[in-house]
N, C-alpha and C positions, 0 to 999 in steps of 0.2 A: 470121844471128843470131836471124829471129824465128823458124824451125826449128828452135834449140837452146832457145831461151826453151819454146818448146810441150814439149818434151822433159823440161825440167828442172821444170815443171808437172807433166807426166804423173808424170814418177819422184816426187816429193813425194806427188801423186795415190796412188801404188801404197803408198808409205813409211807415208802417213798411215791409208790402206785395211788394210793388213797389219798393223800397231799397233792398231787397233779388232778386229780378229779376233781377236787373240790374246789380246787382255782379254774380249771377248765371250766366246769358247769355251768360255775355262779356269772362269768365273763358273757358265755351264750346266752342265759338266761336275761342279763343284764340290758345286751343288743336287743334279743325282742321286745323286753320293756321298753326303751328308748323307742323301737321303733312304732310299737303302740301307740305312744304318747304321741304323738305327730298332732295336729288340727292345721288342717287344709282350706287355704281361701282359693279363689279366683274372682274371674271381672264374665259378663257377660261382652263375649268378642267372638263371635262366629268367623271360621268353623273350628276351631279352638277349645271355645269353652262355651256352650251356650242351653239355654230352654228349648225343648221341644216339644206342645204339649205337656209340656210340667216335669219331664222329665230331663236333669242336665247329660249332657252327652257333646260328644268332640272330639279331636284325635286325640287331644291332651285329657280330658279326662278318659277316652276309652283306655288307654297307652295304662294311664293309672291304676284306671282298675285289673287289667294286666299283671302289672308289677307287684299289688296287692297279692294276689294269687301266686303269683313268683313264689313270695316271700311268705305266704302265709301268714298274712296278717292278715287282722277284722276290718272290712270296708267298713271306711269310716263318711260319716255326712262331710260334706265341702260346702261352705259357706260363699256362697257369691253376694260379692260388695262391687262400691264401685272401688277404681284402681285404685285411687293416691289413698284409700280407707285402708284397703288392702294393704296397699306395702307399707302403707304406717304400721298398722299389726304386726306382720311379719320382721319388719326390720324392728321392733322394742321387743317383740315378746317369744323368747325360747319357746322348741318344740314347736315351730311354726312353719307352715311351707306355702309358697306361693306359686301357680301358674296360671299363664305362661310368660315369663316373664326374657325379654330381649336381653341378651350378656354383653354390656359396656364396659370401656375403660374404667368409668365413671362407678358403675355399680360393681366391678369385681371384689372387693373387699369388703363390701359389706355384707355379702351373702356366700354361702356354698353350694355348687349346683352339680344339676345333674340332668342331663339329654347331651347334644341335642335335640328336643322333637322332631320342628322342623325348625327352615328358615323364613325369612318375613322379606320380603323387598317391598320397600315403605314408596310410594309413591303420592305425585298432587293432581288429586281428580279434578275436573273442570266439567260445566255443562258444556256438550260438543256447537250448539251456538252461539258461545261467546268466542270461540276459533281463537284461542288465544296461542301465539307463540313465542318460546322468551331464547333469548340469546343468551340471557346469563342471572345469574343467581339475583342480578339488582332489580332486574325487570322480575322476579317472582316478589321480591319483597315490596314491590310497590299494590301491593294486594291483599287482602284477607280472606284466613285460612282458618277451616276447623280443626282444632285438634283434642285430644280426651285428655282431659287434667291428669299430669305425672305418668302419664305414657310415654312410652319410646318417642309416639310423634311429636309430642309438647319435647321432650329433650332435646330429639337429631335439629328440629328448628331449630330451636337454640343455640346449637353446634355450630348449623350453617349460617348464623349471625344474624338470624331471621325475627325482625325487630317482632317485640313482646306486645305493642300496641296492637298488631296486626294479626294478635291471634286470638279466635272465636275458642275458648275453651268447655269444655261441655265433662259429662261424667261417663258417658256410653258412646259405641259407635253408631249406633240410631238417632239418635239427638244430633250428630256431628254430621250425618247424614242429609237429616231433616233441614240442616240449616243450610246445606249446600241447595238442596230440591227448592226452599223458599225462599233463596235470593237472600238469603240475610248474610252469606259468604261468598269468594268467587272462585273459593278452590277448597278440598278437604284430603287434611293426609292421610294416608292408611296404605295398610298391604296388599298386595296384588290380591291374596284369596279371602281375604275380608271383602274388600271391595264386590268379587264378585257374590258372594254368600250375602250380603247386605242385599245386594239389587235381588236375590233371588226371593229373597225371604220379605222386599216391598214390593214384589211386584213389579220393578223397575226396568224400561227396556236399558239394555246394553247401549243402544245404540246415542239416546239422550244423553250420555257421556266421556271423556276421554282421557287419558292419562297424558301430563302438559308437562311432566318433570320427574326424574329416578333421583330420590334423595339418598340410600342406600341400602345394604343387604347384611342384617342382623342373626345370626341363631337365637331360637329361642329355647330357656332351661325351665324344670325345677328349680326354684332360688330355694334354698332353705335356711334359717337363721343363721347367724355367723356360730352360735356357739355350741350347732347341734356337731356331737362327735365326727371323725374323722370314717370310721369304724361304719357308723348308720349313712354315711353320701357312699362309700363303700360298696356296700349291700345294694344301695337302690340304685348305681351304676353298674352294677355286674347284671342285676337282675333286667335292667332297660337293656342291656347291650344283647343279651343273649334270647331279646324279643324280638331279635331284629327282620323277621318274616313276617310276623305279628304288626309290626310296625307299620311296614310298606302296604301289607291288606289294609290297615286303618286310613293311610292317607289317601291313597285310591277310594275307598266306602264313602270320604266325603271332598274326592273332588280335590285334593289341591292339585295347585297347579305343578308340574313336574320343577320349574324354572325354583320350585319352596322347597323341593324333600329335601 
């Protein structure tokens, strides 16, 4: 009796052991799939996310492909659109992930993220011949500014009450650029290390321009759709956090400025 009692311990033993594996497994199995599925946009915004020679490359997509390898997943193609194309996607359609994208008040609920990468201090460039000086936010609004359609720039304006007539909207930061270099603008927002990677990448002296106003200083994330799991932002914040040597080599390899990590 007390050799079938051990017996019928053991097989419960087994029953109980085999019933946790199977819930275990299929749950892990489950995460990779999720994490598979992912399809990844971005925008062309140096040093960020940008072309080189045809190949895309940047701290955010090195960072990515990083993380990939973390986790053991298959690199996947990234779609570069422009922005407000992009976070239209991303914000309607599941298993979507966008970078890099600035974390607002405004956007925290619509998305689930993961970085920081870096930071962005959004500033207003001016040609340094027009020597402009402003005392206060009225005297900026009395002027036209480029900013890229549904970017952080087009929104922080908006924020700082920066009237809608007076903004040059464009789809890229080269085009927002371009309008500043041909007088069709009298100032263009963007980030201290855009800014500098824009002139590097036209050829542009430094010296032909100036920063006339600090609008402010944003983190930028993975946004991922609101309804990808809790479980898959999880994974791909443990795996960025614990790249964190990895990280600081990539910003340094392109340059940001330290005032950005």
């Amino acid at each position: 009796m007390k050799k079938e009692g051990l017996l019928r311990s053991f097989y419960v033993f087994v029953l109980v052991l085999t019933a946790l594996y199977g819930k275990l497994v299929p749950a892990q199995s489950s995460l990779a799939e999720d994490v598979e599925k992912l399809s990844y946009y971005t925008e062309n915004y140096p040093p960020a996310n940008f072309y080189d020679n045809y190949v895309l490359k940047g701290i955010s997509v090195d960072t990515l492909k990083l993380i990939w390898q973390k986790l053991d997943t298959t690199p996947k193609e990234i779609s570069v659109q422009p922005w407000a194309r992009a976070y239209r996607n991303v914000l309607l359609r599941d298993n979507t992930v966008l970078f890099t994208m600035s974390r607002t008040p405004q956007r925290e609920k619509d998305f689930k993220w993961v970085g920081p990468v870096f930071h962005s201090n959004h500033v207003l460039v001016a040609k340094s011949s027009r020597k402009f000086q402003f005392d206060s936010k009225e005297q900026v609004f009395q002027h036209r500014v480029a900013t890229i359609r549904g970017d952080i720039s087009e929104i922080s304006l908006r924020q700082q009450g920066f009237p809608e007539v007076r903004m040059g909207k464009v789809s890229d930061l080269k085009q927002a650029f371009l309008m500043l270099r041909n007088d069709r603008v009298d100032m263009m927002m963007i980030s201290i290390h855009g800014f500098q990677h824009v002139l590097s990448q036209l050829n542009e002296s430094r010296n032909k321009y100036e920063i006339v106003w600090r609008v402010n200083k944003i983190g930028n994330y993975y946004a991922f759709n609101k309804n990808t799991s809790d479980a898959v932002i999880d994974v791909f914040q443990q795996a960025f956090d614990s790249l964190e040597q990895e990280r600081l080599a990539i910003k340094k390899k392109y340059e940001l400025p330290a005032e950005e990590y």
